[in-house]
N, C-alpha and C positions, 0 to 999 in steps of 0.2 A: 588836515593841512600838513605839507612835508616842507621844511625851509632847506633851501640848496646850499651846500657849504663852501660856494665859491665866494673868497675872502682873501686877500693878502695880509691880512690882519687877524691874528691869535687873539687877539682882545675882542672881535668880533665873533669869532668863531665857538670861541668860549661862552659868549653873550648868548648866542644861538642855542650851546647846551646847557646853559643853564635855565635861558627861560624856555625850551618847547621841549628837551632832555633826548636822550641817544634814539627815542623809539620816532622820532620826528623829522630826524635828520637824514639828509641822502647826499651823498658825494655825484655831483654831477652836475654838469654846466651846460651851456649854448656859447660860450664865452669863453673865444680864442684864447684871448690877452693873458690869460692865465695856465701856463701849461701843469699839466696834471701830478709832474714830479713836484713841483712849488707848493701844489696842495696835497700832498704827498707826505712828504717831509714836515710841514705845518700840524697835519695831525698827527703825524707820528710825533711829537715833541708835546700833546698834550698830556696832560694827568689826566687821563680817564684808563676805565676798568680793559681789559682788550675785550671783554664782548660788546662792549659800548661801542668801541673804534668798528669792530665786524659787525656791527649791524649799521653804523651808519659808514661805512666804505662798499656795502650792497647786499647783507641781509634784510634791511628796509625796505629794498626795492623791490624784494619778492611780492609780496604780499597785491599792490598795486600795478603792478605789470604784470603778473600773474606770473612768476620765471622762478 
């Protein structure tokens, strides 16, 4: 199971990698309302490692989409 990081909320986002952790996560939406500079800049302002940021910005998504 992969949880989507669309969030306007750092305290959610956070929540997200704290309980399912960076191998879990995948940057990507269906969900206009949120344009992608917004979640952009969201996680660029987290504390986490940069290979955590590049695998859930779309190292993750290799794996299951084959790409």
């Amino acid at each position: 199971m992969y949880l989507d990081l669309v969030s306007l909320s750092a305290l959610a986002v956070q929540y997200g990698y704290d309980f399912a952790g960076p191998d879990r996560l995948l940057f990507g939406t269906d969900h206009p309302w949120v344009k992608v500079e917004t979640m952009l800049d969201l996680l660029r302002t987290m504390d986490v490692p940069r290979d955590d940021l590049a695998r859930m910005l779309g190292l993750n998504a290799a794996k299951p989409f084959r790409i």
